[in-house]
C-alpha positions as CSV (number, residue, x, y, z in Angstrom):
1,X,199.6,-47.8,115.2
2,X,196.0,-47.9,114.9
3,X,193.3,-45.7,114.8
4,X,189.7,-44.9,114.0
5,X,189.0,-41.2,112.5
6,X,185.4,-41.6,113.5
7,X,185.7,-43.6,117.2
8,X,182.1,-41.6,118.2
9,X,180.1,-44.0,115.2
10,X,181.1,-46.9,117.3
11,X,178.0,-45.3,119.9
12,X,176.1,-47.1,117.3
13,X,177.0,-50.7,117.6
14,X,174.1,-51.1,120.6
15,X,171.2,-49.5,117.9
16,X,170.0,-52.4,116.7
17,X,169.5,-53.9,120.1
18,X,167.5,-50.5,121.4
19,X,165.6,-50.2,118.8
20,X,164.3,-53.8,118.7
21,X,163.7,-53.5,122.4
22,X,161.7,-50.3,122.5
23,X,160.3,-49.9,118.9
24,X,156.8,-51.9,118.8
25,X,157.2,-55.5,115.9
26,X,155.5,-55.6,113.1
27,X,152.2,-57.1,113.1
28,X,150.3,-58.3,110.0
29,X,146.7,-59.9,109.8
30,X,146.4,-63.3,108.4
31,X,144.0,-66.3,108.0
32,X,144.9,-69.2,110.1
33,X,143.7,-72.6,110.6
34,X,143.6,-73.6,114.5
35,X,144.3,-77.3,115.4
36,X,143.7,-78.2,119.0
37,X,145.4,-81.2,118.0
38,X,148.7,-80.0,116.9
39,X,151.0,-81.5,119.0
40,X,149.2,-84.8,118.6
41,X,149.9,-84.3,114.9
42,X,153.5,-83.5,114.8
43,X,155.0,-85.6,117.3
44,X,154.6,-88.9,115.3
45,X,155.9,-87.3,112.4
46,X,159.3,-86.7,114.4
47,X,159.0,-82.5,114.0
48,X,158.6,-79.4,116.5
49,X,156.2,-76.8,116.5
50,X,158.8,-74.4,114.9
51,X,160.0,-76.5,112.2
52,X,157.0,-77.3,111.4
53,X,156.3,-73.6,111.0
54,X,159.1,-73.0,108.6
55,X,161.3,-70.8,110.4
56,X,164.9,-70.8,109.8
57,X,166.7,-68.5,111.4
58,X,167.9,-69.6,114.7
59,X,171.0,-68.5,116.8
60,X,173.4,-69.0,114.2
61,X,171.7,-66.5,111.8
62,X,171.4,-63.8,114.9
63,X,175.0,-64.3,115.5
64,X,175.9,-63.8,111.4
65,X,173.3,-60.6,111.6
66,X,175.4,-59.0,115.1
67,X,179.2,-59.7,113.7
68,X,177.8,-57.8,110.1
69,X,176.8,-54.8,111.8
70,X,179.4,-54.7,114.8
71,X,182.1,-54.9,111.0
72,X,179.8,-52.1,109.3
73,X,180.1,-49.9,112.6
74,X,184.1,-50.6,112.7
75,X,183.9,-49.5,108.8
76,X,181.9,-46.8,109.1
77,X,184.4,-45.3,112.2
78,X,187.2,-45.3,109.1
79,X,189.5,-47.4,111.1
80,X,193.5,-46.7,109.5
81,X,197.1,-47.4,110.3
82,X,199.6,-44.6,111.0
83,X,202.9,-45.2,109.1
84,X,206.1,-44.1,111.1
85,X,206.2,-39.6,110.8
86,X,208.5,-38.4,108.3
87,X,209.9,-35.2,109.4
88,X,211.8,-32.7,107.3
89,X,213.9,-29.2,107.8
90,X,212.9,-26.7,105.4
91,X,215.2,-23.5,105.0
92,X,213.7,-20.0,105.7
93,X,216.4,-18.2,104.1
94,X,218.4,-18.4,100.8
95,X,222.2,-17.2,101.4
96,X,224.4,-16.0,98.4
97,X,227.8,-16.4,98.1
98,X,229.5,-13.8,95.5
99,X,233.4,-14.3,95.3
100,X,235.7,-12.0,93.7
101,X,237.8,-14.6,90.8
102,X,239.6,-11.4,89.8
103,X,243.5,-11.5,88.4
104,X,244.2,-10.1,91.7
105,X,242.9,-12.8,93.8
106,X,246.6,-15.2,92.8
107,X,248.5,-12.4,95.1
108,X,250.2,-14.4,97.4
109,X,250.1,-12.3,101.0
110,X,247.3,-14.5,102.3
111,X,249.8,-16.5,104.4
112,X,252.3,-19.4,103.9
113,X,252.7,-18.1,100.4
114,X,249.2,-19.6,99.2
115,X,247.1,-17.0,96.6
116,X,244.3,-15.1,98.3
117,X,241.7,-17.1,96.4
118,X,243.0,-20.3,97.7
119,X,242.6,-19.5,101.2
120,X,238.8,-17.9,100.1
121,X,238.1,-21.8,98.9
122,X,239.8,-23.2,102.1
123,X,237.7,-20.7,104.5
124,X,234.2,-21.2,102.7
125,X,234.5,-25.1,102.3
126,X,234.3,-24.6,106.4
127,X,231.5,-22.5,105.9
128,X,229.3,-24.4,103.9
129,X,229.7,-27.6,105.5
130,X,228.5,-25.4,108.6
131,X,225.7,-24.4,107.0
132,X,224.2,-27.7,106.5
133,X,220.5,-26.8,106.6
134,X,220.5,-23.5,104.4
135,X,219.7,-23.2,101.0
136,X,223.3,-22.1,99.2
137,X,223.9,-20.4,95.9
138,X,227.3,-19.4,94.3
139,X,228.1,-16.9,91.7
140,X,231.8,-15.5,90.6
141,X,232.5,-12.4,89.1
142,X,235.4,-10.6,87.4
143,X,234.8,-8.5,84.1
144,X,231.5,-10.6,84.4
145,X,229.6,-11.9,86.8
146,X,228.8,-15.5,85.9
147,X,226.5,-18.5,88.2
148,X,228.3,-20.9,89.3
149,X,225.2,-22.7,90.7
150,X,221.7,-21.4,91.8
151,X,220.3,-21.9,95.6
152,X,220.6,-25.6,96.2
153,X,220.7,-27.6,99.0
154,X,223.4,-30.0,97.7
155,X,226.1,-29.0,99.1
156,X,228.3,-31.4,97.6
157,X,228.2,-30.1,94.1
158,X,228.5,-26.5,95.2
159,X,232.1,-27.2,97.2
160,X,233.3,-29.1,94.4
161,X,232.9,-26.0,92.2
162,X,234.0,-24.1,94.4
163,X,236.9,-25.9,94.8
164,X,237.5,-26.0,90.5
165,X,238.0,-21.8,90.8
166,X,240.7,-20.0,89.5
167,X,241.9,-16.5,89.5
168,X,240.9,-15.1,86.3
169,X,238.1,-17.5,85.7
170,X,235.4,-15.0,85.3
171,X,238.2,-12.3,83.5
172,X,240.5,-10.0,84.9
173,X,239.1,-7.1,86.2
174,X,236.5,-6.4,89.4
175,X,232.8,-5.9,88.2
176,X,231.1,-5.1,91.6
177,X,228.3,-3.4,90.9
178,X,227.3,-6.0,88.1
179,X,227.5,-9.0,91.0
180,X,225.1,-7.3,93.1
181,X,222.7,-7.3,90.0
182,X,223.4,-10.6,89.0
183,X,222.6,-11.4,92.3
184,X,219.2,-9.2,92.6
185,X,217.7,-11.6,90.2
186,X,219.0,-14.9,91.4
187,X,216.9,-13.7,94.2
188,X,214.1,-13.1,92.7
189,X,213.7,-17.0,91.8
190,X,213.4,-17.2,96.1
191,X,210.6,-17.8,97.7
192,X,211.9,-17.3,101.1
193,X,211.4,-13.8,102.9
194,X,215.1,-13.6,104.2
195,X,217.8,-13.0,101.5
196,X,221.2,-12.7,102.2
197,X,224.1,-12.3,100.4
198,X,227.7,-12.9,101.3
199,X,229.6,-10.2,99.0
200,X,233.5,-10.7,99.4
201,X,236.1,-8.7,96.8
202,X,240.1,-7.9,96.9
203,X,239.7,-4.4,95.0
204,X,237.8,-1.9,93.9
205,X,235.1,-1.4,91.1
206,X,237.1,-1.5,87.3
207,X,234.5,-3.4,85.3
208,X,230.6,-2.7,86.3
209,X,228.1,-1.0,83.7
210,X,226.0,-0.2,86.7
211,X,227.5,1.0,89.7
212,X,227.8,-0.4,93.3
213,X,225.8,1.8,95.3
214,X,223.2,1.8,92.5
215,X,222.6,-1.8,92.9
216,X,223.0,-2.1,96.5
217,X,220.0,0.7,96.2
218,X,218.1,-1.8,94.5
219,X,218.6,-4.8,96.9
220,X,217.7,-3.1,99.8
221,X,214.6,-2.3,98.2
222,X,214.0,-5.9,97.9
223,X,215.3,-6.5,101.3
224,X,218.4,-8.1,100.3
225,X,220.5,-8.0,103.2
226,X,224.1,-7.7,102.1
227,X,227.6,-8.8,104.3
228,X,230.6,-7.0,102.2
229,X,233.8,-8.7,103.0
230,X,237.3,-6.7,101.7
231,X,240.1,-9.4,101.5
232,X,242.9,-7.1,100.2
233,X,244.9,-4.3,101.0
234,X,243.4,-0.8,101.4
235,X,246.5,1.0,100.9
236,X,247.5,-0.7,97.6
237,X,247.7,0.9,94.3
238,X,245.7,1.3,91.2
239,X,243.3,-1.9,90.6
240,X,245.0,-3.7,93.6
241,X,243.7,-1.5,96.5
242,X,240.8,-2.4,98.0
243,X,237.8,-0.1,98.0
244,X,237.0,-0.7,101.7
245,X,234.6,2.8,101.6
246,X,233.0,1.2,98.5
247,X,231.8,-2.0,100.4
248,X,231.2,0.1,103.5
249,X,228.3,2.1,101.8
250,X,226.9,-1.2,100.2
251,X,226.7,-2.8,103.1
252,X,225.8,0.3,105.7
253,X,222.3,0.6,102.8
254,X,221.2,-2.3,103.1
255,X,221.3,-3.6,106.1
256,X,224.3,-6.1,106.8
257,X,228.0,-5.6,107.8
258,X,231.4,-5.0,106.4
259,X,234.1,-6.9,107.5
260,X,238.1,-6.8,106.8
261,X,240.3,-9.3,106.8
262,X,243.9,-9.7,105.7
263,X,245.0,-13.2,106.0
264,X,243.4,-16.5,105.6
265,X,243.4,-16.5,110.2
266,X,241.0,-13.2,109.3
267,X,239.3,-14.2,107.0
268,X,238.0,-17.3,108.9
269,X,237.0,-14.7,112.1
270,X,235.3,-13.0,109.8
271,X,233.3,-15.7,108.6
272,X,232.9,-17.0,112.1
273,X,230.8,-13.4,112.4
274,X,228.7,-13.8,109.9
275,X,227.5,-17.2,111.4
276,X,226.7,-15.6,114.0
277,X,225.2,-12.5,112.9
278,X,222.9,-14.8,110.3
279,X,222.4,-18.4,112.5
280,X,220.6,-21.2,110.2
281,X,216.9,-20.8,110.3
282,X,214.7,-23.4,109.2
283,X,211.4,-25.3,109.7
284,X,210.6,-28.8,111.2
285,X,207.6,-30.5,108.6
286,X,206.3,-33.3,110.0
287,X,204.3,-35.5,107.9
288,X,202.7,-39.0,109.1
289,X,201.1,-41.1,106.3
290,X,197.7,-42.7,106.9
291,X,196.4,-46.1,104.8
292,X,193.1,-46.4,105.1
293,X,191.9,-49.6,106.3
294,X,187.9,-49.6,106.1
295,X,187.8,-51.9,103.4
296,X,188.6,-54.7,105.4
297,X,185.6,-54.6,107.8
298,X,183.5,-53.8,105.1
299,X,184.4,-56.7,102.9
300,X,184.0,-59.2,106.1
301,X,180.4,-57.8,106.7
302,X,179.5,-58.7,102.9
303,X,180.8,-61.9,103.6
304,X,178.3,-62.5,106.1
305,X,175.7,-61.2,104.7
306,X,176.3,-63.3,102.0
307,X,176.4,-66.3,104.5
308,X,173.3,-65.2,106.3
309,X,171.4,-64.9,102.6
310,X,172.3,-68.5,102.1
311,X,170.9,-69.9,105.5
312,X,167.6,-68.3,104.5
313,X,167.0,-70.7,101.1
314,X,164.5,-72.8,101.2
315,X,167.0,-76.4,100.3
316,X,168.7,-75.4,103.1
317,X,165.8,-75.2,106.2
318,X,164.0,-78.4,107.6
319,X,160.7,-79.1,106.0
320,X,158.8,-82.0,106.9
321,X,158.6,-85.4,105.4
């Protein structure tokens, strides 16, 4: 598509025309013979009056004069060609996945005798490939919470790692508190106002230097909005019961919602919550290039300019014989 950027300069294509019409022409005083025989004088001699006064700029120059301003105009008006828009979803919101890797996460009472963090995998491959537009991060924790990969939009590589875990990866024990820190400053890196992170565990807090409701103190003073997930049994014993009042409190401070789940048919409602309590949110950029195409006109003008320079040497008019 084309366009002009300036279309209100083309107003002056007619100037030259007004201003020849209403302006007054230059007059200059000079010494002149007069012949009453003129005529007599240049008809034998094959000439007419105007040739014989040396002018040589007739229609053709006129016409030369009128295309180079009418191109000057056009160039002047910035004339340019809009390329096809390119449009592109940014994400208003960084989403953080912690996931318990603990030695309790092989137990096998997550259904059809699969470990609890194989169904975890299972349920948040689903997940991210339904969160196609948000920016994703992933970070495991056991007696240490470790990044598995920052907030990224490829979506690819973060499943696959996802997919690599193993109970025990990140150590044996359950170092809650510590994720939620480990967490605080992967969100400071974010430049998007809306931080949420996705907190799921099997037990209770063994492992943590600082504790749980400490850090979830200090998210929610950063506005970190934090979804606790207990995938484990509250009655259990020792290391293996799940600290649902723990992940209660975390998530009652700052904002977001604790959910239970049991078996991998849970754990995927629960999930299915969370889409819907935190639905993608992004923003359309749209973004058409413009090439500039003034340089074309311009360069055509100079070309006739150049033409109309010639026509006015001397070899090139009629003189006399």
């Amino acid at each position: 598509m084309y366009v002009l950027d300036l279309p209100w300069l083309l107003l002056l294509l007619p100037l030259p025309w007004l201003l020849q019409r209403w302006l007054p022409g230059a007059r200059q005083r000079q010494d002149a013979l007069r012949l009453p025989f003129f005529h007599q004088l240049a008809g034998p001699l094959g000439l007419t009056p105007a040739n014989a006064a040396g002018s040589s700029a007739g229609w053709l120059a006129t016409l030369l004069e009128a295309l180079a301003w009418c191109l000057l105009v056009v160039a002047l008006a910035a004339p340019s060609r809009l390329e096809p828009p390119l449009v592109k979803s940014q994400p208003l919101r960084d989403l953080l996945l912690a996931v318990d890797t603990s030695m309790s996460m092989a137990n096998t009472d997550a259904g059809d005798d699969r470990s609890r963090l194989w169904a975890v995998q299972q349920v948040l491959d689903a997940f991210v490939q339904r969160r196609a537009s948000d920016r994703l991060g992933l970070l495991v924790f056991g007696d240490e919470p470790y990044t598995q990969t920052s907030f990224t939009q490829d979506h690819a590589t973060l499943r696959q790692l996802l997919a690599e875990l193993q109970p025990g990866v990140a150590g044996r024990r359950t170092a809650l508190g510590d994720s939620i820190g480990l967490a605080i400053r992967l969100f400071q890196q974010s430049q998007n106002q809306e931080r949420v992170l996705i907190l799921l565990s099997d037990g209770s807090d063994t492992a943590s230097r600082k504790l749980p409701d400490e850090a979830a103190q200090v998210a929610a003073d950063q506005g970190i909005i934090i979804h606790t997930i207990g995938f484990g049994d509250p009655d259990g014993e020792g290391e293996q019961r799940l600290d649902a009042e723990q992940l209660q409190r975390i998530a009652s401070s700052t904002g977001g919602r604790y959910l239970h789940a049991s078996n991998q048919a849970e754990l995927a409602a629960a999930f299915a919550a969370l889409d819907r309590l935190t639905p993608q949110l992004q923003q359309r950029l749209a973004f058409q290039p413009r090439t500039p195409l003034y340089h074309y006109p311009l360069a055509a003008a100079i070309v006739l300019l150049l033409l109309r320079l010639l026509l006015a040497l001397p070899w090139l008019q009629r003189r006399p014989a």
